[in-house]
Structures are given as structure tokens and as C-alpha cells.
mmCIF file of the N, C-alpha and C atoms, coordinates in Angstrom:
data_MODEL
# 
_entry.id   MODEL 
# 
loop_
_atom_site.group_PDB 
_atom_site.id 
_atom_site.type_symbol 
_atom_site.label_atom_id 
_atom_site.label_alt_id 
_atom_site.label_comp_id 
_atom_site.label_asym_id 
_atom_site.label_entity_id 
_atom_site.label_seq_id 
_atom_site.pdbx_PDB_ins_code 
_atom_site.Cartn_x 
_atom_site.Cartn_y 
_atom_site.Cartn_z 
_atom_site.occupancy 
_atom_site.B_iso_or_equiv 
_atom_site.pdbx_formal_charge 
_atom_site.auth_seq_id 
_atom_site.auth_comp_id 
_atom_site.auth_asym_id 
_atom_site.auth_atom_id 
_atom_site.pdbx_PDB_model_num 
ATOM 1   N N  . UNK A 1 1  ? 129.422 91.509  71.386 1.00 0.00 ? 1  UNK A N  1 
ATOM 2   C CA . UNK A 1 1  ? 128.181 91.484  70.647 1.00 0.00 ? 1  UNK A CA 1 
ATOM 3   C C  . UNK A 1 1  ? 128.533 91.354  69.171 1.00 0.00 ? 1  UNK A C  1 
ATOM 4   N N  . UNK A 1 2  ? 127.837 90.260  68.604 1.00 0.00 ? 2  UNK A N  1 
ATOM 5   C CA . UNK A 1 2  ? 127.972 90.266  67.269 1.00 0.00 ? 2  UNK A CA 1 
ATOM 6   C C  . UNK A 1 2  ? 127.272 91.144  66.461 1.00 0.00 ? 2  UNK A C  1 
ATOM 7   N N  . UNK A 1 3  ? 127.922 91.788  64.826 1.00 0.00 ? 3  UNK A N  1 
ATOM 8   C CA . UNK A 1 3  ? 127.630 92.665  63.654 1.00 0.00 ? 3  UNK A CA 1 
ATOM 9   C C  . UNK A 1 3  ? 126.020 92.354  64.052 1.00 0.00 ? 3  UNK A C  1 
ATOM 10  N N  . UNK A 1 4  ? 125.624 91.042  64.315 1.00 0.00 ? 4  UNK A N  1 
ATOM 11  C CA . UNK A 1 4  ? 124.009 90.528  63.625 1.00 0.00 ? 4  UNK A CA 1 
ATOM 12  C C  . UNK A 1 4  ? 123.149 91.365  64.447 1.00 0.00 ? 4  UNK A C  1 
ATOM 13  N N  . UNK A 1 5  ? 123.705 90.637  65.848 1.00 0.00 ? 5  UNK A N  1 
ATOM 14  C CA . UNK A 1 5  ? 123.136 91.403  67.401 1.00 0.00 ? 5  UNK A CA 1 
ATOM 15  C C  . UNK A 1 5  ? 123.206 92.549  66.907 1.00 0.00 ? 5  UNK A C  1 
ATOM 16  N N  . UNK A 1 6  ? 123.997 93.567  66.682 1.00 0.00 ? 6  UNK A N  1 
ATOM 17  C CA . UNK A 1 6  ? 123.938 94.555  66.818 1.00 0.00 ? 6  UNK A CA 1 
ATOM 18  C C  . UNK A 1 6  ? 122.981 95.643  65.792 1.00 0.00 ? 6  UNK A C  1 
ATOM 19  N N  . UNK A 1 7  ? 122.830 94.989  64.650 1.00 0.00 ? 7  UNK A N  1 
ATOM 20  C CA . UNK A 1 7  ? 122.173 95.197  63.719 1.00 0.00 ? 7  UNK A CA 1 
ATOM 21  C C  . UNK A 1 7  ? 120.510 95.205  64.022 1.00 0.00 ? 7  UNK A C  1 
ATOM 22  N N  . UNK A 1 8  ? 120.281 94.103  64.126 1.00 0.00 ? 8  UNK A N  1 
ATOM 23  C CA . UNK A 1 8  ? 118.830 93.635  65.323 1.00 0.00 ? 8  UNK A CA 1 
ATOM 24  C C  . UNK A 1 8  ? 118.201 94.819  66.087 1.00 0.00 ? 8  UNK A C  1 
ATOM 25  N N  . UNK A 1 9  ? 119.775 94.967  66.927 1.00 0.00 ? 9  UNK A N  1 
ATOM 26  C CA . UNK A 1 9  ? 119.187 95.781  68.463 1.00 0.00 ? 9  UNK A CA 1 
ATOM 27  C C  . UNK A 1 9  ? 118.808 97.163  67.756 1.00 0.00 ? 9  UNK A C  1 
ATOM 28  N N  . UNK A 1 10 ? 119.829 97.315  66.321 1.00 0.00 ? 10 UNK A N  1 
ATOM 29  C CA . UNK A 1 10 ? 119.669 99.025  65.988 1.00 0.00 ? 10 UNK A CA 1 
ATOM 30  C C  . UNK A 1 10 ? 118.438 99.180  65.374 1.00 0.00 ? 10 UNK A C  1 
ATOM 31  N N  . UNK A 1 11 ? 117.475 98.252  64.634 1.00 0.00 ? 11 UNK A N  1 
ATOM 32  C CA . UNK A 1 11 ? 116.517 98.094  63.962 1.00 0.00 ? 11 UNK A CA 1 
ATOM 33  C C  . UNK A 1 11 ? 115.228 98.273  64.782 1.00 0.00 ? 11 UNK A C  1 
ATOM 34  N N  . UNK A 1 12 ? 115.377 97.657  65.583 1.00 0.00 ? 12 UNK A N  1 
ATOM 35  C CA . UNK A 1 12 ? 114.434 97.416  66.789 1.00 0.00 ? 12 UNK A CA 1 
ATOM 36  C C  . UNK A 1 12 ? 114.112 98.645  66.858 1.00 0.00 ? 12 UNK A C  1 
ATOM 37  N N  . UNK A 1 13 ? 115.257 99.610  67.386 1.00 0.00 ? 13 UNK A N  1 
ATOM 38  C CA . UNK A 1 13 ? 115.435 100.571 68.493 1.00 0.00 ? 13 UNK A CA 1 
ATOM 39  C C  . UNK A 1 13 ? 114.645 101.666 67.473 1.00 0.00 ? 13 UNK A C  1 
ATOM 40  N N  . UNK A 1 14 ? 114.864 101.850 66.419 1.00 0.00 ? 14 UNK A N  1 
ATOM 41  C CA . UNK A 1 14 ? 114.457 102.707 65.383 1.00 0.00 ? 14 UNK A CA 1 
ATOM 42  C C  . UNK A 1 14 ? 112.896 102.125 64.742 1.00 0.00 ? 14 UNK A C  1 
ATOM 43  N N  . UNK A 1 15 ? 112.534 100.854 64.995 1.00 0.00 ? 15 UNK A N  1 
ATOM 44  C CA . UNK A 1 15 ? 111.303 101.037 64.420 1.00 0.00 ? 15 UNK A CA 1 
ATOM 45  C C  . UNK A 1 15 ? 110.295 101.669 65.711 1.00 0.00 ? 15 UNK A C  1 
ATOM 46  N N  . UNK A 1 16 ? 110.950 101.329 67.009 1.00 0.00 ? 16 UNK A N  1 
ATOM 47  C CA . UNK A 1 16 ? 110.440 101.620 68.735 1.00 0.00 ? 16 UNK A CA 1 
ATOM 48  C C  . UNK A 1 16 ? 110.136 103.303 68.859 1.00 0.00 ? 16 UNK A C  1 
ATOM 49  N N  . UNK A 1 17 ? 111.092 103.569 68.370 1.00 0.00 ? 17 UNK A N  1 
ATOM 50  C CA . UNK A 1 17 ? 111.358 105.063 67.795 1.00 0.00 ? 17 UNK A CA 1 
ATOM 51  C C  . UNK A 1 17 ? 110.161 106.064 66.895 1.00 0.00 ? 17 UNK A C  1 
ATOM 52  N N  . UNK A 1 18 ? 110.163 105.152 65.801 1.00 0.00 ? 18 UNK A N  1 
ATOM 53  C CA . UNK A 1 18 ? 109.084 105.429 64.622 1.00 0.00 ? 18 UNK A CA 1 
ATOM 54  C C  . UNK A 1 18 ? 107.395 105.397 65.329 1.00 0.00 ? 18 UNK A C  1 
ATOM 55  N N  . UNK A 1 19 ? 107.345 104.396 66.037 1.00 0.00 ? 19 UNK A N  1 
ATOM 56  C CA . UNK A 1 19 ? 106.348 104.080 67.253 1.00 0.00 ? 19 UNK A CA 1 
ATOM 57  C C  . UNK A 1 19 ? 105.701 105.322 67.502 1.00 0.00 ? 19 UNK A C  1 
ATOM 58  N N  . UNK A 1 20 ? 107.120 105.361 68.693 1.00 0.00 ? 20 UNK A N  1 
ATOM 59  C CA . UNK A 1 20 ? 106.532 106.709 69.368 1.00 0.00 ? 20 UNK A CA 1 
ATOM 60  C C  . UNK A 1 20 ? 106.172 107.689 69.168 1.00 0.00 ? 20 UNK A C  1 
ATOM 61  N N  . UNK A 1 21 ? 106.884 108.283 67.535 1.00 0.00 ? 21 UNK A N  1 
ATOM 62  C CA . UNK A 1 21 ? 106.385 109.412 67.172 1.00 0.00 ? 21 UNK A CA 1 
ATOM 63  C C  . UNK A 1 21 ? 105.273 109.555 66.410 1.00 0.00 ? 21 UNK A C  1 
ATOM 64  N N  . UNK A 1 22 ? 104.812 108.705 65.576 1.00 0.00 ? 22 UNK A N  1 
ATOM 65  C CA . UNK A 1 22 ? 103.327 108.541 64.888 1.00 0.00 ? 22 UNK A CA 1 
ATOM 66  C C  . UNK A 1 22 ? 102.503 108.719 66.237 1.00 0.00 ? 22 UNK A C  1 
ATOM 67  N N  . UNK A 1 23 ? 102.679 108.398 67.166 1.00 0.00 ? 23 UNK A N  1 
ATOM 68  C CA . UNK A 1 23 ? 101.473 108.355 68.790 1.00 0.00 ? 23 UNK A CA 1 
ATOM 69  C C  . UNK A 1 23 ? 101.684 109.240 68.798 1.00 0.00 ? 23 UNK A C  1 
ATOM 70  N N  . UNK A 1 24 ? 102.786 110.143 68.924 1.00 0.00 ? 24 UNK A N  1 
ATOM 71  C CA . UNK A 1 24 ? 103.089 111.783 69.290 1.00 0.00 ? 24 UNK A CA 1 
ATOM 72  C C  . UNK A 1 24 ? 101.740 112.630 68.060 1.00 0.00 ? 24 UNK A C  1 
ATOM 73  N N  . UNK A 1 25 ? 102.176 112.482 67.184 1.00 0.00 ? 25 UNK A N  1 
ATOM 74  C CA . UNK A 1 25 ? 102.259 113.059 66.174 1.00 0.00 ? 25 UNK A CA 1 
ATOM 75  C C  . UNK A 1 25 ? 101.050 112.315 64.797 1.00 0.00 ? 25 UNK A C  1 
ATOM 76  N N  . UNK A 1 26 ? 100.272 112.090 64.841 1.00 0.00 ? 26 UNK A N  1 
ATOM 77  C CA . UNK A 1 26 ? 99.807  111.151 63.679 1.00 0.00 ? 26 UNK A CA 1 
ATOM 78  C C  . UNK A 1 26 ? 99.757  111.828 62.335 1.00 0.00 ? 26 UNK A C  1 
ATOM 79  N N  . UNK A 1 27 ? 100.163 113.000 62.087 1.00 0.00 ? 27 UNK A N  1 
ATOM 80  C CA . UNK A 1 27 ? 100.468 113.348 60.591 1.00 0.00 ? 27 UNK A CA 1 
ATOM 81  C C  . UNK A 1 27 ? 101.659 113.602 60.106 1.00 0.00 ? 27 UNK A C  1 
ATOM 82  N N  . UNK A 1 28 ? 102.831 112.421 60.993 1.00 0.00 ? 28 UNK A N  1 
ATOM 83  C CA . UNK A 1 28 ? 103.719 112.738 60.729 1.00 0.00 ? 28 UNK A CA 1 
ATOM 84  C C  . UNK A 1 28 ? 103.940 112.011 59.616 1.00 0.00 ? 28 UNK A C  1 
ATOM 85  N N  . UNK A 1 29 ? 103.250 110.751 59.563 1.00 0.00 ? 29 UNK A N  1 
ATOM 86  C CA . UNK A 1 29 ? 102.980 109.741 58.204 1.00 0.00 ? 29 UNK A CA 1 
ATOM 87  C C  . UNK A 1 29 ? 101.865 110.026 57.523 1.00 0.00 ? 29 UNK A C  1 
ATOM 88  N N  . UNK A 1 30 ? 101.311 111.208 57.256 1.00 0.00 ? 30 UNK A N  1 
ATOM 89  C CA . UNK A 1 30 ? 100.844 111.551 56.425 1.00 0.00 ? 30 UNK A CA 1 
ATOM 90  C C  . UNK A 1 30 ? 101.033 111.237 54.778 1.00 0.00 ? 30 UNK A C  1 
ATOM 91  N N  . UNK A 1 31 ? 100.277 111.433 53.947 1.00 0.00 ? 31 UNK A N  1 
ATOM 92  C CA . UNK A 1 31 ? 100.600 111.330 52.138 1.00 0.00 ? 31 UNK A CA 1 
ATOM 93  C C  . UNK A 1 31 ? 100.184 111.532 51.397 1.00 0.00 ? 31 UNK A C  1 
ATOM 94  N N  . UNK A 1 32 ? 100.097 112.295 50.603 1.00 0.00 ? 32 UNK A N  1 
ATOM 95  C CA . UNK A 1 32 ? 99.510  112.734 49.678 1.00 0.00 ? 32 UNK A CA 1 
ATOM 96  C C  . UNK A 1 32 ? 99.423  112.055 48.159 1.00 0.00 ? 32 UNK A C  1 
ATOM 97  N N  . UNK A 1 33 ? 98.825  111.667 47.499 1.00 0.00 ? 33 UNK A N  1 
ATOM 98  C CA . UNK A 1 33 ? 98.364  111.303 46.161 1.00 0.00 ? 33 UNK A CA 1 
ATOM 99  C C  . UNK A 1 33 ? 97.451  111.440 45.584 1.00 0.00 ? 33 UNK A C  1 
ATOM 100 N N  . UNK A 1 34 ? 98.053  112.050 44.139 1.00 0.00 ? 34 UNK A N  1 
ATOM 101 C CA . UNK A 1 34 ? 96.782  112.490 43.641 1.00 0.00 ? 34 UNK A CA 1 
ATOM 102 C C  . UNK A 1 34 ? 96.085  113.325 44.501 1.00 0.00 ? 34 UNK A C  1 
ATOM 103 N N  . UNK A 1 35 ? 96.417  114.322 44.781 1.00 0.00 ? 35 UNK A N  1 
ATOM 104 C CA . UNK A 1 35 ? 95.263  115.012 45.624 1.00 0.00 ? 35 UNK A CA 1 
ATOM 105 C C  . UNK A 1 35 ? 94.538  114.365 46.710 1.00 0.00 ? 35 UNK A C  1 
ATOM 106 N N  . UNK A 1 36 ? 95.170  113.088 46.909 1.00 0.00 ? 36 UNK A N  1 
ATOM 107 C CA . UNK A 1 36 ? 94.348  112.686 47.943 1.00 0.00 ? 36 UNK A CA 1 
ATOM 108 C C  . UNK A 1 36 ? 95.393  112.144 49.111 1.00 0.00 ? 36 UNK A C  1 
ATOM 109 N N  . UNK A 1 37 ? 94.999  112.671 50.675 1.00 0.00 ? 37 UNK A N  1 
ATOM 110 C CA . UNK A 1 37 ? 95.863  112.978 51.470 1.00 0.00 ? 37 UNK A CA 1 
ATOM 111 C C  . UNK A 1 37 ? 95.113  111.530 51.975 1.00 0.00 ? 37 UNK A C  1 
ATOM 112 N N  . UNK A 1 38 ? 96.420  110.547 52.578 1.00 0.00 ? 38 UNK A N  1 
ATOM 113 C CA . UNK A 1 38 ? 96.188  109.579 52.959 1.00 0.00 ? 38 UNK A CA 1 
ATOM 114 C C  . UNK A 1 38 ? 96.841  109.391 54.768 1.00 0.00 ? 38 UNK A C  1 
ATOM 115 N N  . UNK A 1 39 ? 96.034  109.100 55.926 1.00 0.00 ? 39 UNK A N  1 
ATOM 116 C CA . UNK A 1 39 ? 96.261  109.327 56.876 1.00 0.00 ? 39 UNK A CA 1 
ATOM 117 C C  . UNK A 1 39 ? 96.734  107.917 58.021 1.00 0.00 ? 39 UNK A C  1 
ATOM 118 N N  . UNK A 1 40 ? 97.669  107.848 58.749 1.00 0.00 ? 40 UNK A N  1 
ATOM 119 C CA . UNK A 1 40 ? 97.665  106.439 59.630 1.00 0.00 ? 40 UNK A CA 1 
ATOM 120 C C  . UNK A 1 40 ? 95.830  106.677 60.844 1.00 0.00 ? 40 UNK A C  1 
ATOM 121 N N  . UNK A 1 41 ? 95.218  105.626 60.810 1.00 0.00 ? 41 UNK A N  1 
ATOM 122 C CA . UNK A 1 41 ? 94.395  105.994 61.847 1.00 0.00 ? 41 UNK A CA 1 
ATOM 123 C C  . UNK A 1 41 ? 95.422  104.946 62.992 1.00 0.00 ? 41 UNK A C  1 
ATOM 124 N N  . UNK A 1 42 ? 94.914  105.561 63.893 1.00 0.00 ? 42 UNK A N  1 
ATOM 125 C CA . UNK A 1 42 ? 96.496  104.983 64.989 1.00 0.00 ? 42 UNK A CA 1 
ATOM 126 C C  . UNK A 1 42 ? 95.071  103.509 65.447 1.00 0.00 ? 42 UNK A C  1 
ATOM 127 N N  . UNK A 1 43 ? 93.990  103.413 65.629 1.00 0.00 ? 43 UNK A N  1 
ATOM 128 C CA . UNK A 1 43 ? 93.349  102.226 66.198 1.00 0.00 ? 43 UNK A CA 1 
ATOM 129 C C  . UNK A 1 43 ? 93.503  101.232 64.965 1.00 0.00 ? 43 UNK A C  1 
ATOM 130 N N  . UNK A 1 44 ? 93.953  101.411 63.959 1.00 0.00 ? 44 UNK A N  1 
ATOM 131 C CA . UNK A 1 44 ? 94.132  100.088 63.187 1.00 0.00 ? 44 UNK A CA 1 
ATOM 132 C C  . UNK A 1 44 ? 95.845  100.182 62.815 1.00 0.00 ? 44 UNK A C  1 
ATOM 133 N N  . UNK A 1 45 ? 96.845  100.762 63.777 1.00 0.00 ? 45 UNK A N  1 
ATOM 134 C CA . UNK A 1 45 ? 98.220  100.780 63.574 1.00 0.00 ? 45 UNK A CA 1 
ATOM 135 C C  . UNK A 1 45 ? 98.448  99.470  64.749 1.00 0.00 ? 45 UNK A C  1 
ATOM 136 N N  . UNK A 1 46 ? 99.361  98.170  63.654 1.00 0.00 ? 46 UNK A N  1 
ATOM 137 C CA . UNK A 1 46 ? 100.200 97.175  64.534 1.00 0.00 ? 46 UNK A CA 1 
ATOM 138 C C  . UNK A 1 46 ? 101.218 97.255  63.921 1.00 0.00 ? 46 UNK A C  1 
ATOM 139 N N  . UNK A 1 47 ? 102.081 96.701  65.053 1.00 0.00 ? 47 UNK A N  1 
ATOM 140 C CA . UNK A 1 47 ? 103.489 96.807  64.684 1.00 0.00 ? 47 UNK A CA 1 
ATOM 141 C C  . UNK A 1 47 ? 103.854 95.368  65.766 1.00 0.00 ? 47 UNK A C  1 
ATOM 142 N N  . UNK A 1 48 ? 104.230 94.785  64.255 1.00 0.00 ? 48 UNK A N  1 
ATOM 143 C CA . UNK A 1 48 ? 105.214 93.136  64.846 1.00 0.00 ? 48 UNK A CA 1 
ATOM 144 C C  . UNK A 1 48 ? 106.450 93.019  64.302 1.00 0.00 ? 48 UNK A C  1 
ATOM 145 N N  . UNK A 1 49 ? 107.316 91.804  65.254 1.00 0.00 ? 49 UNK A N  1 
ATOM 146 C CA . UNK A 1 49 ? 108.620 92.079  64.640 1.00 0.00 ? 49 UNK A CA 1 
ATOM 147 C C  . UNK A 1 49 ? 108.554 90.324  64.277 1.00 0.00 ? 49 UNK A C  1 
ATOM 148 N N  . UNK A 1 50 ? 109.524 90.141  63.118 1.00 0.00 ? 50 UNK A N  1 
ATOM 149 C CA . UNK A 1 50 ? 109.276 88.491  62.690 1.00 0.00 ? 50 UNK A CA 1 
ATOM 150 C C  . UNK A 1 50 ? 111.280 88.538  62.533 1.00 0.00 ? 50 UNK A C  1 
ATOM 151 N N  . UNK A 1 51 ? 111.545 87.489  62.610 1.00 0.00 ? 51 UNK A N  1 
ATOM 152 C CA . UNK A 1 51 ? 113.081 86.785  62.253 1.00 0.00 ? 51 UNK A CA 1 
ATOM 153 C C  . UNK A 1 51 ? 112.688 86.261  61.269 1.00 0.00 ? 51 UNK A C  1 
ATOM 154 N N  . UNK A 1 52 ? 112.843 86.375  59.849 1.00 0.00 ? 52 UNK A N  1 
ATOM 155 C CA . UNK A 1 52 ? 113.018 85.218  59.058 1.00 0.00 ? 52 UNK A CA 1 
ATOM 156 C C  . UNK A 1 52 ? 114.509 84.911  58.711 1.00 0.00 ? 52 UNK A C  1 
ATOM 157 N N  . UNK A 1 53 ? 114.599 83.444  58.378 1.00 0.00 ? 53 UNK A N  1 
ATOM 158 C CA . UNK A 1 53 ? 115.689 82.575  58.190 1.00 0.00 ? 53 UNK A CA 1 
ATOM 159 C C  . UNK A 1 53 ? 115.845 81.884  57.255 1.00 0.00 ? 53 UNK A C  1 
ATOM 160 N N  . UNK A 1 54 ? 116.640 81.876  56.532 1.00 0.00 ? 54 UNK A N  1 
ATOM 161 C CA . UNK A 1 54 ? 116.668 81.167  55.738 1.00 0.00 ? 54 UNK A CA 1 
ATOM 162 C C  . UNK A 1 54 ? 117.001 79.437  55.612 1.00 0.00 ? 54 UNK A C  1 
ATOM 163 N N  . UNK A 1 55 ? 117.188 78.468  54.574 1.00 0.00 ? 55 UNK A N  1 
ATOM 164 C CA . UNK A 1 55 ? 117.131 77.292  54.917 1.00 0.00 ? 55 UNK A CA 1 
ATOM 165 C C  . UNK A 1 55 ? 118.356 76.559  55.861 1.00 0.00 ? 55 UNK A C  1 
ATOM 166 N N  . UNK A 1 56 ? 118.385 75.806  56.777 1.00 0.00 ? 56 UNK A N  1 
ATOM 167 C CA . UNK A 1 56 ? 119.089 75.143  57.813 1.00 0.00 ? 56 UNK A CA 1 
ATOM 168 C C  . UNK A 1 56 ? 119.507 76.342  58.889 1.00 0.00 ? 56 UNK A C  1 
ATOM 169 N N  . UNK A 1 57 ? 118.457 77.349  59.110 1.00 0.00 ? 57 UNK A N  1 
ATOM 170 C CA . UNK A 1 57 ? 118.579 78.070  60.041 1.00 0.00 ? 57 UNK A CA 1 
ATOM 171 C C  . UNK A 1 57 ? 117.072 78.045  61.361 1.00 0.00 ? 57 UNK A C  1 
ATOM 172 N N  . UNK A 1 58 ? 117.268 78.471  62.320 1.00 0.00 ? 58 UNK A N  1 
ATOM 173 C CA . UNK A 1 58 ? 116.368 78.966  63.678 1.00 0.00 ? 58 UNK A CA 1 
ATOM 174 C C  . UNK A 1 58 ? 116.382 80.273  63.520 1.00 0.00 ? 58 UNK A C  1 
ATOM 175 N N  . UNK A 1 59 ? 115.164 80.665  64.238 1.00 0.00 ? 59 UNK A N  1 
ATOM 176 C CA . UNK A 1 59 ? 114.927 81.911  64.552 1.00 0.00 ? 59 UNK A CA 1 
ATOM 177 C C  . UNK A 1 59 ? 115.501 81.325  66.079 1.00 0.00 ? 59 UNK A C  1 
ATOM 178 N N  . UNK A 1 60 ? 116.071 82.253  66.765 1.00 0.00 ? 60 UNK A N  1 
ATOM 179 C CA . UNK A 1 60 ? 116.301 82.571  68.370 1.00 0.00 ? 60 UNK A CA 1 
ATOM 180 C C  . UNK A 1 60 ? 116.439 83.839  68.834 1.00 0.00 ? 60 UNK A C  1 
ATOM 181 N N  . UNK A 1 61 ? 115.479 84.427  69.426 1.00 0.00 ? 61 UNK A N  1 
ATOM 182 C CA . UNK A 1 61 ? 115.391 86.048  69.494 1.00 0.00 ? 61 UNK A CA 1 
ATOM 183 C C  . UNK A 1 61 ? 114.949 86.544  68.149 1.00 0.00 ? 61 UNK A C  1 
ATOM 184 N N  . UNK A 1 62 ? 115.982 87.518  68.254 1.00 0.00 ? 62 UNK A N  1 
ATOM 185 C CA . UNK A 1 62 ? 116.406 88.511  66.469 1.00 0.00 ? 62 UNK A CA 1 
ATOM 186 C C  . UNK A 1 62 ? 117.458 88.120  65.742 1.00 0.00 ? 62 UNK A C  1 
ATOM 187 N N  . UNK A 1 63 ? 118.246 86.844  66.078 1.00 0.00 ? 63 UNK A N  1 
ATOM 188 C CA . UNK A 1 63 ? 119.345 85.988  64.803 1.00 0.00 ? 63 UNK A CA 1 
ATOM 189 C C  . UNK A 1 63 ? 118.680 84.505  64.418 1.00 0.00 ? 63 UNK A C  1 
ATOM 190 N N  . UNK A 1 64 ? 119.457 84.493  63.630 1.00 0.00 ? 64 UNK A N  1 
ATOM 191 C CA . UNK A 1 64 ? 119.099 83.428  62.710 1.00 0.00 ? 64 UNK A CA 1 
ATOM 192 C C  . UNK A 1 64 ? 120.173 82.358  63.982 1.00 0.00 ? 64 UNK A C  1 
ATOM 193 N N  . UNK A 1 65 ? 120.359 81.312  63.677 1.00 0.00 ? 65 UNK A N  1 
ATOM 194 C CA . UNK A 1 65 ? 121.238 80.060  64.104 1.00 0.00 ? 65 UNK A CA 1 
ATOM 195 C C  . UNK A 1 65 ? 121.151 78.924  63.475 1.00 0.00 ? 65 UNK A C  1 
ATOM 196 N N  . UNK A 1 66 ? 122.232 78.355  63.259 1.00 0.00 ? 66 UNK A N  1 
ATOM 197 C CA . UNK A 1 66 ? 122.389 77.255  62.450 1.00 0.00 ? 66 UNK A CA 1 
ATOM 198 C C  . UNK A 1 66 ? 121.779 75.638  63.243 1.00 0.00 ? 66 UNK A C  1 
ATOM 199 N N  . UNK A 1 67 ? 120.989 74.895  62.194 1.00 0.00 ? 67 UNK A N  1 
ATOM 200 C CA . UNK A 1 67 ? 120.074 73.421  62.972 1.00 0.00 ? 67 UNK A CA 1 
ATOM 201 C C  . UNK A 1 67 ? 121.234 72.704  62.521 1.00 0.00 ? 67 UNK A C  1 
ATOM 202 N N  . UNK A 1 68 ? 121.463 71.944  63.902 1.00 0.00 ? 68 UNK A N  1 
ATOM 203 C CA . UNK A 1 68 ? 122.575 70.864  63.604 1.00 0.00 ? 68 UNK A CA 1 
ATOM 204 C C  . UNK A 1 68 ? 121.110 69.424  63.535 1.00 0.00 ? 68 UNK A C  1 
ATOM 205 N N  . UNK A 1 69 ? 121.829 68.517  62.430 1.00 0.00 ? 69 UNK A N  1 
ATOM 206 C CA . UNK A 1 69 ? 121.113 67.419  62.851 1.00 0.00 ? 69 UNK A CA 1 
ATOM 207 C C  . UNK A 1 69 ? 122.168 66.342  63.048 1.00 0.00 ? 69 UNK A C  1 
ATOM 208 N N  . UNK A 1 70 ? 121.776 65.098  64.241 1.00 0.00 ? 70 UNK A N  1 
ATOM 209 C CA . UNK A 1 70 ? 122.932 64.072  63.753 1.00 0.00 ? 70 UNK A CA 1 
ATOM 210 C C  . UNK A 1 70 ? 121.881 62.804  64.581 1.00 0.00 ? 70 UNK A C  1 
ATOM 211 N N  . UNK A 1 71 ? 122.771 61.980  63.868 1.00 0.00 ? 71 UNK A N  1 
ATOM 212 C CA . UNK A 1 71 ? 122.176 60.441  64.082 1.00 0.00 ? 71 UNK A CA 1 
ATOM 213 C C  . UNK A 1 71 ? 122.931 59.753  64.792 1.00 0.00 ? 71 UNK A C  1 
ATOM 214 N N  . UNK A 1 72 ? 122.270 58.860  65.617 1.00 0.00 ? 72 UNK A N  1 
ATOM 215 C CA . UNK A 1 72 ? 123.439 58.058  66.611 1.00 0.00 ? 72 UNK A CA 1 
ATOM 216 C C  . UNK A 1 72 ? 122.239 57.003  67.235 1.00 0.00 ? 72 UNK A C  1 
ATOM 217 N N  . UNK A 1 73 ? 122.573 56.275  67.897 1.00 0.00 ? 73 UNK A N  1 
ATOM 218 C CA . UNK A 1 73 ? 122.021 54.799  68.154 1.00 0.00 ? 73 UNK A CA 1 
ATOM 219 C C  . UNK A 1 73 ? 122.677 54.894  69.730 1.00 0.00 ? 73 UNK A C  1 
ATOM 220 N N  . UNK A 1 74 ? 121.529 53.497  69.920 1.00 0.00 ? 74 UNK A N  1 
ATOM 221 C CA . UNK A 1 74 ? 121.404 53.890  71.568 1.00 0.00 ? 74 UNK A CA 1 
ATOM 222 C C  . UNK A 1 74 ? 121.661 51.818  72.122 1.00 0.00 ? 74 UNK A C  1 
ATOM 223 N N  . UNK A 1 75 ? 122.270 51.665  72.540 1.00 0.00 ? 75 UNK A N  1 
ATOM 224 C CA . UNK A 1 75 ? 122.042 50.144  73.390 1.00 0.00 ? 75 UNK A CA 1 
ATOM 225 C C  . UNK A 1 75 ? 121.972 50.170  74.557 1.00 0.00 ? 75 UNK A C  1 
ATOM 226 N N  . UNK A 1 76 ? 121.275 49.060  75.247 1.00 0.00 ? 76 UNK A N  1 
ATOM 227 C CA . UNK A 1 76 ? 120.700 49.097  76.571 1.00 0.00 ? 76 UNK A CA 1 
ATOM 228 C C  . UNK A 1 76 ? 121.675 47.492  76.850 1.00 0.00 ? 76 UNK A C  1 
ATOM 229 N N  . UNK A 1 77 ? 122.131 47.499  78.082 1.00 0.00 ? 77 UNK A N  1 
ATOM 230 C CA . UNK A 1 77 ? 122.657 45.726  77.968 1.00 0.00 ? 77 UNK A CA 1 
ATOM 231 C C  . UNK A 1 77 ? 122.094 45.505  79.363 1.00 0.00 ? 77 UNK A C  1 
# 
């Protein structure tokens, strides 16, 4: 498994994590400012995961991968 993979899988696993316990728990993300306590309501909580890549890369899964391009020609006889 590659550093990347592995990085991915640990990220994942810990936001999957974070998940579960706000459902457990919903004041565990609680906050306070200014005197004013700010709360997750869990029916407007989403949670998506995105790959971004940078240029001459794919998303595939959770790594990036490099776009090959090439040119070549075709005859029929």
C-alpha cells in the first residue's frame, strides 16, 4: 500500500469516526461565541468526501493518477 493509500484510508477512517460521535453525542461540536452557544442540528449535517487533483492528474477512488495522452494514426489496407 502506498504513503497516498494509506493516508486516504487514515482520513476517511477518522472523519467516519467524527460521524459517529456527533450522532452519539450532538454537543460534542458544540461552540460558544460571544456568549452565544452555537449547535450542529444533526438533520442539516452532510458529510462528502471529494479527491481533488491537481493539473495532469485523475481522481480514481481517494488518489490522484497521472493522464497519459498520446497520438498515433491508424491505416486500414
Amino acid at each position: 500500500m502506498t504513503p497516498t493509500i494509506q493516508e486516504a484510508i487514515e482520513a476517511i477512517s477518522v472523519l467516519e469516526r467524527t460521524v459517529q460521535d456527533v450522532h452519539v453525542d450532538e454537543h460534542l461540536l458544540t461552540v460558544t461565541v460571544d456568549d452565544v452557544t452555537y449547535r450542529i442540528v444533526m438533520t442539516t449535517l452532510t458529510v462528502t468526501s471529494l479527491t481533488h487533483c491537481g493539473e495532469g492528474l485523475v481522481a480514481v477512488e481517494a488518489v490522484c493518477g497521472k493522464t497519459f495522452s498520446y497520438s498515433y494514426t491508424m491505416s486500414f489496407i
